[in-house]
C-alpha positions as CSV (number, residue, x, y, z in Angstrom):
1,X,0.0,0.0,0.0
2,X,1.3,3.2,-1.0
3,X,0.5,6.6,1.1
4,X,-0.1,9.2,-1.5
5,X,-1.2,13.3,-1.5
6,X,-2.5,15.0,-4.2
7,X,-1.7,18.7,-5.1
8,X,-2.8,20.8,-8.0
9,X,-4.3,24.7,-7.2
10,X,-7.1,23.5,-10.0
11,X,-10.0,22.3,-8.1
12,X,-11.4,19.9,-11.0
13,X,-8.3,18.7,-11.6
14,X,-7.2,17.8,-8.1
15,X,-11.1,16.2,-8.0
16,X,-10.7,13.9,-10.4
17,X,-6.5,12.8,-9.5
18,X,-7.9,12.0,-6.0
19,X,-10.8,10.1,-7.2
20,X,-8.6,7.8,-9.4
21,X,-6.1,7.5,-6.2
22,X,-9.3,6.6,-4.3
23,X,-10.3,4.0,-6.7
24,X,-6.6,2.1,-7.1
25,X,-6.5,-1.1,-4.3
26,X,-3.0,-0.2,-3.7
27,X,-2.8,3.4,-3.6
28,X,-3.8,5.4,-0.1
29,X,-4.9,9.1,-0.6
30,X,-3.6,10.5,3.2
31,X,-4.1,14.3,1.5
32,X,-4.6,16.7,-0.8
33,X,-3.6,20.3,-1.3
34,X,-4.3,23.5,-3.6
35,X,-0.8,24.8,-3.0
36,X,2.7,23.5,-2.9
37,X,3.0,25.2,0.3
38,X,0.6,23.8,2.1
39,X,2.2,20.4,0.9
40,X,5.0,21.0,2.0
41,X,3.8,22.0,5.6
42,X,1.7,18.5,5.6
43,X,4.7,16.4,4.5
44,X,6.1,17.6,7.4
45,X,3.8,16.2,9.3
46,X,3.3,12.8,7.6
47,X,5.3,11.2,5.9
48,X,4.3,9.8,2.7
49,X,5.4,7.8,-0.5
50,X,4.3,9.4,-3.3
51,X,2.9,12.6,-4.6
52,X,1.3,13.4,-7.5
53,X,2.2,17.3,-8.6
54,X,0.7,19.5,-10.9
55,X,3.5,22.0,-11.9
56,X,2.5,25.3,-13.0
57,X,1.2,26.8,-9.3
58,X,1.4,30.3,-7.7
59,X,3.8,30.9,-4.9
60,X,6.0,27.4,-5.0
61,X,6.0,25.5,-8.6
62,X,5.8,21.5,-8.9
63,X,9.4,21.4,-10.0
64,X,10.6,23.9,-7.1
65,X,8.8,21.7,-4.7
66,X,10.7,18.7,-6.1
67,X,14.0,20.1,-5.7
68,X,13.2,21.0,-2.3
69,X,12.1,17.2,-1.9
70,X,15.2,16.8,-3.4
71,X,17.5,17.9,-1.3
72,X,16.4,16.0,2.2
73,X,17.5,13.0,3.3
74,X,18.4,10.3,0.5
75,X,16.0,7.4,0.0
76,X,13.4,8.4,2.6
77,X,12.2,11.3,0.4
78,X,8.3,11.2,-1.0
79,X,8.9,10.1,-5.1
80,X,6.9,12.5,-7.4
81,X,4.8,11.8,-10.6
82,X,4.1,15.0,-12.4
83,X,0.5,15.8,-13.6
84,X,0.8,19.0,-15.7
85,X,-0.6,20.2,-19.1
86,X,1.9,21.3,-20.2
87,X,4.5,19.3,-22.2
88,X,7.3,21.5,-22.0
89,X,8.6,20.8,-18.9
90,X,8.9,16.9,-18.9
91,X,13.1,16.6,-18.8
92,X,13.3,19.1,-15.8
93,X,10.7,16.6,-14.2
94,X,13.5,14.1,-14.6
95,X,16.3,15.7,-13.3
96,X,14.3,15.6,-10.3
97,X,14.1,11.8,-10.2
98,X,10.4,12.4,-10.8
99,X,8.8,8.6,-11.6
100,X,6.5,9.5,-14.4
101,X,5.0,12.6,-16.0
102,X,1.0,12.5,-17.1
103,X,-0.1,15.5,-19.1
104,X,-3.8,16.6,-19.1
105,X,-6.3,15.5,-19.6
106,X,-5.5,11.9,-18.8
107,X,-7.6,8.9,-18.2
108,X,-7.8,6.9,-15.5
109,X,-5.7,3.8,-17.5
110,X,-2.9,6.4,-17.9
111,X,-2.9,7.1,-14.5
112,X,-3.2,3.5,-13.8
113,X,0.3,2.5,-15.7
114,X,1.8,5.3,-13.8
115,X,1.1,4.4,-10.5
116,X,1.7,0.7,-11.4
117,X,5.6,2.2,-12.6
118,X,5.3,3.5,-8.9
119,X,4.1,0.3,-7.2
120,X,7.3,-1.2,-9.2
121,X,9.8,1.0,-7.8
122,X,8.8,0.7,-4.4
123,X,8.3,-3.1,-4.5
124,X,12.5,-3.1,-5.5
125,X,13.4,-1.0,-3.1
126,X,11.5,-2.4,-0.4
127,X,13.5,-3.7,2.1
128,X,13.4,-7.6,3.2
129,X,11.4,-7.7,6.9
130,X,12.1,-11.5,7.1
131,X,15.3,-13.7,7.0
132,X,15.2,-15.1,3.4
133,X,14.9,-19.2,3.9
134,X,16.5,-20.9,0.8
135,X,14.4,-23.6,-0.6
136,X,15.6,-26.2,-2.9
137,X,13.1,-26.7,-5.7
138,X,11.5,-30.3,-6.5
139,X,12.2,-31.8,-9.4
140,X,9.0,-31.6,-11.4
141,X,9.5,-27.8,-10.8
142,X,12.9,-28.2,-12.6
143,X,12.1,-30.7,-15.5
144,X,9.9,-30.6,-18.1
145,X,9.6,-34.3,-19.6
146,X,8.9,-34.6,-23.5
147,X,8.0,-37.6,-25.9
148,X,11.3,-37.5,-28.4
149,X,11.1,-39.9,-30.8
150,X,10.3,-43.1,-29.0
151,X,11.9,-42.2,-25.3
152,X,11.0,-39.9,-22.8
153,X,13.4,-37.2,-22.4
154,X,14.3,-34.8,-19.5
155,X,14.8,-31.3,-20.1
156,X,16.0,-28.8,-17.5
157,X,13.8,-25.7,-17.6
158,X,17.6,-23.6,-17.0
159,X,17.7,-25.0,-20.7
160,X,14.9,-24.0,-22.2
161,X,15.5,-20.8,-24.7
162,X,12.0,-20.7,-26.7
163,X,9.4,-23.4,-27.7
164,X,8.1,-22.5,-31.3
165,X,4.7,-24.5,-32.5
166,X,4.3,-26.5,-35.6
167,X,0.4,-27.7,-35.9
168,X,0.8,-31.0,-34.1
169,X,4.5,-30.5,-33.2
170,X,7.1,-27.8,-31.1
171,X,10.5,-27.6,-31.3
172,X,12.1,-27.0,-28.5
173,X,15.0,-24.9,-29.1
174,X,17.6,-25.4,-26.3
175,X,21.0,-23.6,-25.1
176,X,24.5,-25.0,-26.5
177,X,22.3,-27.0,-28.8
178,X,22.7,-26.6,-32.8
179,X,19.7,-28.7,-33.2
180,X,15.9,-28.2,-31.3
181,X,14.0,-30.6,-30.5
182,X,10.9,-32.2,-31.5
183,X,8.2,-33.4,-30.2
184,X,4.7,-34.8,-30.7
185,X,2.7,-32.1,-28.7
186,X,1.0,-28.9,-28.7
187,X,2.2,-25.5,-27.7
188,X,-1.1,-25.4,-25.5
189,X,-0.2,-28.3,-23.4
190,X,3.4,-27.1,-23.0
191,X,2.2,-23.7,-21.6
192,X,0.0,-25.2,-18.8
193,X,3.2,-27.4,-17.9
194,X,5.6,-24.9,-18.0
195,X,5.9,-22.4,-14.7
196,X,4.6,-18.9,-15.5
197,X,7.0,-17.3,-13.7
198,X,9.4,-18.2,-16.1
199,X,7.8,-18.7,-19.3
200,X,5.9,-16.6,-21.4
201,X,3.5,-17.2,-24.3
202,X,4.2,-14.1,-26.5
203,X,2.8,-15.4,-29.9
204,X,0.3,-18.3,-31.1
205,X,3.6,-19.9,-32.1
206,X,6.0,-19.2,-29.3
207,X,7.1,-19.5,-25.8
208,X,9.8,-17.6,-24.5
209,X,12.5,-18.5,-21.5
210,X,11.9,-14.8,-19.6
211,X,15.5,-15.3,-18.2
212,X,16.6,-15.4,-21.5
213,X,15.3,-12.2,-23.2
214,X,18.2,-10.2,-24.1
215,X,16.2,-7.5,-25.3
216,X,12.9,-5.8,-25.4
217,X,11.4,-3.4,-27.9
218,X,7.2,-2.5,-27.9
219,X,6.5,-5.5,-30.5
220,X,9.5,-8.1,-30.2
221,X,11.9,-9.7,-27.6
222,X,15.5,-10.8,-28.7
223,X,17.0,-14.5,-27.2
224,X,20.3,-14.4,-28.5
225,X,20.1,-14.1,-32.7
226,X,16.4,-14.8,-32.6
227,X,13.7,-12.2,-32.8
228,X,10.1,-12.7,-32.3
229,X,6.8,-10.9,-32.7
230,X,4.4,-10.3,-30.0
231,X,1.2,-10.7,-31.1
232,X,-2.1,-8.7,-30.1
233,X,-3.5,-11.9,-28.5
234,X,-0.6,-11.7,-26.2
235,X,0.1,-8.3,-25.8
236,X,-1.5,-7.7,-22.8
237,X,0.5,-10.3,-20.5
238,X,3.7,-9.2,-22.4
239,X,2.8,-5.1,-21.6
240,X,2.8,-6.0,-17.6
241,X,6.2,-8.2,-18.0
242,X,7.5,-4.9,-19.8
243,X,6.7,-2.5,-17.1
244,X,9.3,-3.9,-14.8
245,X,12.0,-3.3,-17.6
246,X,11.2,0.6,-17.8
C-alpha cells in the first residue's frame, strides 16, 4: 500500500486525481492540497510515499517543490509523478528523479500505468522484513519431460530458450544446442506445464524463457540471434512483464 497526496491549485483537476487514487487497491490518498505550500507544511507532518504534482502553481511550482524534496535525506524522500498540461517541462521533471510525467487531460488507465511504474519502484526498493529461507526446488519444478522420438526425455527448464509451434508438433529450441527438439505435442499443453513465472506465451507460435530475453522493444523480444513478434492476442500479459524493464 502506497500513502499518497495530491496537489494541484485547480480544483477539478485535483477532483478527479484523487478520485482515481481513491479507486486504485494499492494506492492510499492521506491528503490533498491546492498549493505546494501547504504540501509541503503537511509532509512535514506525515510522511508519505508518493505525490502526485501539478507543476504550473502560484507561490511554490511542482518542480521547485521537487528540488526542495530533493535535497532532504536520500531514499526516505516522497517520489513524485508530475501531472501538468503542459509538455514543455517533462526533462526538468526528470532531473528531479520524478517517476513519471502525465499530461492533461489523462484517463484513469494512464494514470493506472503510472502508479503501477510506482508500485514497481517501491516493491524493488522495499527492504526484506524477514530472514530469506532458501528452498531447494522439486524436481517436477525443474524438468519438463517430453515424448522425443520413441523415449522420454528430461529437459531442465535452465535449458529452455524458446518453444516454437508447428500444428501437431514444437521444437524445443535449447542452449548449447545446434539442433531443437521435437516433439509430438501442442504449444497449449506445453504452456499449462511450463511455470509462469518463467515462461511466457508471447505469440500463437511461441514461448519464450523470460530469463533469456536479451532485449525488449514494444512489438519483439531478442533471445540471442532470434527475434520474435508479439502478437495482439498476447500483448497484454507481455505489456505488464515490460513495465518492470522501464
Amino acid at each position: 500500500m502506497l500513502t499518497c497526496i495530491a496537489v494541484d491549485d485547480e480544483p477539478l483537476a485535483l477532483g478527479l486525481v484523487c478520485a482515481f487514487i481513491q479507486q486504485t487497491p494499492f494506492l492510499n490518498l492521506a491528503g490533498r492540497y491546492t498549493s505546494a505550500i501547504e504540501a509541503l507544511k503537511g509532509l512535514h507532518a506525515q510522511p508519505v510515499d508518493l505525490i502526485f504534482l501539478d507543476i504550473q502553481m502560484p507561490d511554490l511550482t511542482g518542480i521547485e517543490l521537487a528540488r526542495v524534496l530533493d535535497k532532504g535525506q536520500p531514499g526516505k524522500n516522497p517520489r513524485v509523478i508530475f501531472t501538468t498540461a503542459f509538455n514543455q517541462f517533462a526533462l526538468e521533471s526528470y532531473r528531479v528523479y520524478a517517476l513519471d510525467y502525465l499530461v492533461k487531460p489523462f484517463n484513469y488507465e494512464e494514470f493506472l500505468r503510472a502508479a503501477t511504474k510506482a508500485k514497481a519502484y517501491f516493491d524493488l526498493i522495499q527492504p526484506v522484513s524477514k530472514p530469506v529461507v532458501p528452498v531447494t526446488a522439486p524436481v517436477e519444478d525443474a524438468y519438463l519431460f517430453l515424448k522425443i522420438e520413441y523415449q522420454l526425455v528430461r529437459i531442465a527448464y535452465k535449458d529452455i530458450l524458446y518453444i516454437e509451434g508447428l500444428k501437431d508438433y514444437v521444437k524445443v529450441h535449447l542452449q548449447n544446442e545446434a539442433k531443437p527438439l521435437l516433439s509430438l505435442t501442442s504449444l497449449k499443453s506445453l504452456e499449462e506445464k511450463l511455470p509462469s513465472s518463467q515462461f511466457m506465451r508471447i505469440h500463437r507460435s511461441f514461448i519464450v524463457a523470460l530469463d533469456k530475453i536479451k532485449a525488449i522493444t514494444r512489438n519483439t523480444v531478442q533471445i540471442g540471434e532470434m527475434h520474435i513478434a508479439v502478437s495482439d492476442q498476447y500483448k497484454e500479459n507481455f505489456n505488464q512483464f515490460l513495465s518492470r524493464w522501464v
